[in-house]
C-alpha angles and dihedrals in degrees: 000000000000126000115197127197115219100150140036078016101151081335137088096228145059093037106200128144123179117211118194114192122157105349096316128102112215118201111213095199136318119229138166118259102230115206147086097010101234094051099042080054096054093045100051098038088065135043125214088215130052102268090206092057087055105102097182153026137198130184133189105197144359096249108129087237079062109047110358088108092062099089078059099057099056091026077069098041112291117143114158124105120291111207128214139151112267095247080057092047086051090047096044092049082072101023093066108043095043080052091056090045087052089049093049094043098045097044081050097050091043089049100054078068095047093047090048088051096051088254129137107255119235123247122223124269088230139350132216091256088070096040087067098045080057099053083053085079110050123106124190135227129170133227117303101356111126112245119172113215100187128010105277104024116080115200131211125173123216124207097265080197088212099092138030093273084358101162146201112219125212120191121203104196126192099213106184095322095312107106107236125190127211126192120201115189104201095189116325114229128209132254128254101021126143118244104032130035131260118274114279111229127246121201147182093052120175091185133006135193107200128178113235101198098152109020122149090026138089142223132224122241118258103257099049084061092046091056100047082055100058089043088058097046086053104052087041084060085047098054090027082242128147131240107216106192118200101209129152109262086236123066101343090064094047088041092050089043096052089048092055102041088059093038070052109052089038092055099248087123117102116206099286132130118228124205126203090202094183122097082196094064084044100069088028097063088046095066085043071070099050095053108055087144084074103049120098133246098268091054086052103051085044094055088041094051099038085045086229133137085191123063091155095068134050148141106310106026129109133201116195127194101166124090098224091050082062098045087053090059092074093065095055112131101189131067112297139186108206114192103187134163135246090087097200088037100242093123154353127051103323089072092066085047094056086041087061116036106019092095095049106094088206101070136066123231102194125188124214111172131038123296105214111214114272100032135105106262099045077058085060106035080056098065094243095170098220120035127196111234117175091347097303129102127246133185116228109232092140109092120247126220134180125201112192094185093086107050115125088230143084116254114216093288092048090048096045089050092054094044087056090059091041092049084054127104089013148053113245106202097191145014134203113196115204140154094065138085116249104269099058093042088051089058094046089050100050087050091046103050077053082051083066099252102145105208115029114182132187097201114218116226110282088014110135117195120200107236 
């Protein structure tokens, strides 16, 4: 049995592990490396494997990190099941085809300019067309119920507890006649938060794979973000500024909707008008919708007591879908909060918001979610004084913010907590830590060799370990 890292390996995106066992080749996701353009293309242009050896393929959640690749790989040949949850399948129906229309849109607006210049354009990683070839192949399976994805090898998710359907995936592998178990993190999610409900634990692992995001750091608690919030919307009422919030259609927008319809309904918010410019989150939010089965006690006493099926909308609050209604965005002359996709600002809408509005002192650009190295929005976490959009410079005046209460994932206590049940009941002989840059997986891995796990790895991109 061999596991093999080609993706979040000493890195936070493109999350993709390849697990060969008795002549099958398994695919745990399939996500698009984000970073410096030319690079992330090339990447995920090629993989480093045959597509069409690969006999399965398992994701853990609809973020794009996760999946985003998957147009790709059939794209280049793949055609076995990939397995979701259904509330993934649900997500990924939209995910993927708003990422090939980004794709599309952005390679055509980039190329107006090539073309101008004499050079060759660029054509698309992937289109729509393929995005729904891809869809063709998911099949869905719901929490706790047994699927086997390839003879020998029976499957079961675990609420992951980070993502609408977001999952935990154990692997009980038959190697040769010994019984082997494989844990598989996905993202791991936090406890007590409102919407979703707290990661199930999975136990008796042999060997785990676990994501370390944010090892080695600490959120605040709720209502310290909460808090933080409240004191940006007011000073943006004060200097009639906007506050233009990168956050990941999925999961950030629902969570910042949520905050400020009950800031709202307790009388925290102060007069401001808040736009959801992603039609993305739109239909996003629409599926949050779909899946109350998946939300957690406290949304449920909120939509009981408010007498409302809808906590991601109230009075105040604007979605957009048009382009001209966001265009027209840009000509508001009043104060303003601007929720818009991408979340690490490498595509999408948010790009022509900070365009507009990240030289203008009088305006917030607050971060919610993490900013992996090379992208956008780490330039501009990190204080870098000009930033490239769309290939033109532009000087940072507006103030930047992060607010680390409302990321999806666990920060080192959570992980460590989850490592311990998953250590239970079992005797987990390895780890490899990815999802996370160095320094957090170093910390991780430092606290989890205490923990009592023998051998800790940070694999290296390519590096294949015999289990």
């Amino acid at each position: 049995m061999e596991l093999q890292f080609w993706g979040a390996a000493q890195t936070v995106t493109g999350s993709m592990h390849l697990l060969k066992v008795n002549n099958y080749s398994i695919l745990l996701d399939c996500g698009l490396y984000q970073g410096p353009r030319k690079e992330a293309f090339e990447r995920n242009k090629n993989f480093p494997f045959d597509p069409t050896a690969i006999d399965a393929l398992i994701v853990s959640h609809a973020h794009i990190d996760h999946i985003g690749n998957i147009p790709t790989l059939v794209k280049n040949g793949y055609r076995g099941p990939i397995w979701a949850t259904s509330a993934t399948r649900d997500l990924a129906a939209i995910m993927l085809r708003d990422s090939a229309h980004i794709q599309e849109s952005d390679v055509e607006y980039v190329n107006k300019r090539r073309i101008k210049q004499g050079k060759k354009p660029f054509e698309p990683l992937y289109t729509q067309a393929d995005a729904l070839e891809a869809l063709a192949l998911f099949q869905s399976i719901e929490y706790d119920r047994i699927f086997s994805p390839v003879p020998g090898i029976q499957a079961r998710y675990r609420d992951a507890g980070h993502l609408l359907g977001s999952a935990s995936v154990t692997l009980d592998i038959d190697d040769g006649g010994k019984r082997k178990r494989l844990v598989f993190s996905g993202d791991v999610g936090r406890t007590r938060l409102p919407i979703l409900r707290d990661p199930q634990p999975v136990e008796g692992a042999d060997f785990i794979i676990m994501e370390s995001t944010y090892g080695g750091r600490y959120h605040e608690p709720p209502e310290e973000a909460r808090a933080e919030l409240k004191n940006m919307v007011v000073e943006a009422v004060q200097k009639n500024g906007k506050i233009i919030i990168p956050a990941f259609a999925l999961g950030r927008t629902q969570e910042l909707v949520y905050a400020l319809h009950v800031m709202k309904d307790e009388g925290e918010l102060p007069n401001i008008r808040v736009y959801v410019d992603s039609p993305l989150a739109v239909n996003a939010t629409e599926i949050f919708r779909l899946h109350p089965e998946a939300y957690d006690q406290e949304m449920k006493d909120f939509i009981k007591a408010t007498n409302s099926h809808n906590p991601f909308g109230f009075e105040g609050i604007t979605y957009t879908r048009d382009v001209e209604e966001s265009k027209a965005l840009n000509e508001l002359n009043q104060p303003a909060i601007i929720i818009s996709a991408s979340g690490m600002c490498e595509s999408g809408r948010i790009l022509h918001h900070l365009k507009h509005n990240i030289s203008d002192e009088r305006n917030m650009v607050l971060f919610v979610g993490y900013q992996a190295e090379n992208t956008l929005g780490r330039r501009i976490l990190d204080g870098q004084p000009v930033v490239s959009i769309f290939g033109d410079e532009y000087p940072v005046r507006a103030k930047v913010f992060k607010i680390n209460g409302y990321s999806a994932h666990a920060d080192h206590n959570g992980l460590l907590d989850w490592l311990k049940m998953a250590q239970e009941r079992g005797n987990p002989r390895q780890l490899f830590l990815v999802h996370g840059e160095m320094e957090g997986a170093t910390a991780i891995a430092e606290a989890a060799r205490q923990q009592g796990i023998p051998e800790v790895h940070i694999p290296a991109r390519g590096q294949a370990f015999d289990l």
